[in-house]
matplotlib code that plots the C-alpha trace (Angstrom):
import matplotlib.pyplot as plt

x = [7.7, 9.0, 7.0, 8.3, 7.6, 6.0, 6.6, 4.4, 5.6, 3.6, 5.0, 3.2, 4.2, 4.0, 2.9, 4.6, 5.4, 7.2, 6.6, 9.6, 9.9, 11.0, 9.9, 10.2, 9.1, 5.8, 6.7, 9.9, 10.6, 13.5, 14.4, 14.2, 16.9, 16.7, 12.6, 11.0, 8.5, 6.2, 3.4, 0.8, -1.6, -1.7, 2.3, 3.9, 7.5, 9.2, 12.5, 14.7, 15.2, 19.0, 20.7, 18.4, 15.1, 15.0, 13.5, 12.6, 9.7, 10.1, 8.5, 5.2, 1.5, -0.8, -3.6, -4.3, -1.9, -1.3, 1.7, 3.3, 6.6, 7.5, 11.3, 12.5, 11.7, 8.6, 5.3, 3.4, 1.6, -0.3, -0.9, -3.1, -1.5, -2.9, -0.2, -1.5, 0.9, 1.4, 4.7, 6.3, 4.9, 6.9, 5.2, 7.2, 5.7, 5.7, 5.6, 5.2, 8.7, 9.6, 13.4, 11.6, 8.3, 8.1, 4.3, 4.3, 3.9, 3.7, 5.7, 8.9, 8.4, 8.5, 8.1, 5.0, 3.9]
y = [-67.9, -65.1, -62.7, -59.3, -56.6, -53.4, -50.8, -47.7, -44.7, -41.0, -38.0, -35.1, -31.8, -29.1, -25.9, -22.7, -19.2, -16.5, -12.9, -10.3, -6.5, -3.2, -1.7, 2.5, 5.4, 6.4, 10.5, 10.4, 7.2, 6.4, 2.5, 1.2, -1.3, -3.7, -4.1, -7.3, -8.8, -11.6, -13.1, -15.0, -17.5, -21.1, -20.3, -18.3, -17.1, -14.0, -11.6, -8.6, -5.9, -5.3, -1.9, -1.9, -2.2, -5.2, -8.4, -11.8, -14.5, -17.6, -21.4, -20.0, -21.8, -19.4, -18.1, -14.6, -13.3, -11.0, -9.2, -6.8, -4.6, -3.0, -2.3, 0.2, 3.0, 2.0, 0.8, -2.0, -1.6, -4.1, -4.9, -7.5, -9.7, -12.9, -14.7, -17.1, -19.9, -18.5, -15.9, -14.7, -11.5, -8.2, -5.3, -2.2, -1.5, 2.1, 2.8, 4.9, 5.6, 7.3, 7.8, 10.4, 11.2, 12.0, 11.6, 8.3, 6.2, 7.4, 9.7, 9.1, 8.5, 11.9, 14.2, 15.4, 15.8]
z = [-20.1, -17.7, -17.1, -16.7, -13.6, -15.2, -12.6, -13.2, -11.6, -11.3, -11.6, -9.8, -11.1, -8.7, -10.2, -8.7, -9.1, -8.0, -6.8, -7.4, -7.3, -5.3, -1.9, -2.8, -0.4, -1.7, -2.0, -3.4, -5.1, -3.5, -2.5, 0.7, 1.5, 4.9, 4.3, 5.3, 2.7, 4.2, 1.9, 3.2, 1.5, -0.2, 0.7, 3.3, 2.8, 3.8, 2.4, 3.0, 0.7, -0.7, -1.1, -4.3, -2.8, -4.3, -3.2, -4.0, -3.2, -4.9, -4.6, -4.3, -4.9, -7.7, -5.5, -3.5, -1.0, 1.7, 1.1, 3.6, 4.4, 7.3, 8.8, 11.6, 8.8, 7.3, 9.6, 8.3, 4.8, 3.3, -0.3, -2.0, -4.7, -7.0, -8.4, -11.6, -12.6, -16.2, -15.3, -12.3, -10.9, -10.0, -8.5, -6.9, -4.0, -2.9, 1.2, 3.4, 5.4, 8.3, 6.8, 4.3, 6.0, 10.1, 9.5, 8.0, 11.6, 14.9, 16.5, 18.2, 21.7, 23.4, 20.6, 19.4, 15.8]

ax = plt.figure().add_subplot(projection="3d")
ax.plot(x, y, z, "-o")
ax.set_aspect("equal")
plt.show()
């Protein structure tokens, strides 16, 4: 009688999500293209803005997160963001930016406020 080899093999399923949306000045609502998105927790991956304000973080583990955005125009903001495995997660984030708003950061080197 042969005997036949039974392999078993597991499949782990990786469970992620992603994290979508639109960086906009906070006084005027206007996008903000060339932004950098970074988030920070069980993952860390970062993005640009387009000429929409859009951007996109994807691959990411469900759990809290650091989020930030900061460019040339607009000094770094923080925002705080728990994504859940159930759906993707999009947020507009609305910024401060120096393109709309002199007193959004600090002043440009010589010239006071």
């Amino acid at each position: 009688m042969a005997m036949a080899h039974i392999r078993t093999f597991a499949t782990l399923a990786l469970v992620v999500t992603a994290f979508t949306g639109r960086v906009l000045d906070e006084g005027n609502g206007h996008v903000l293209e060339g932004v950098h998105v970074r988030a920070e927790g069980p993952t860390t991956t970062e993005a640009t803005t387009d000429r929409d304000g859009r951007f996109a973080l994807t691959k990411l583990k469900p759990g809290p997160y650091t989020v930030t955005a900061d460019s040339d125009e607009v000094p770094m903001q923080a925002f705080h963001v728990t994504l859940t495995p159930v759906r993707p997660t999009y947020f507009e984030m609305k910024v401060c930016s120096t393109r709309y708003d002199a007193h959004c950061g600090p002043p440009p080197r010589g010239l006071p406020y």
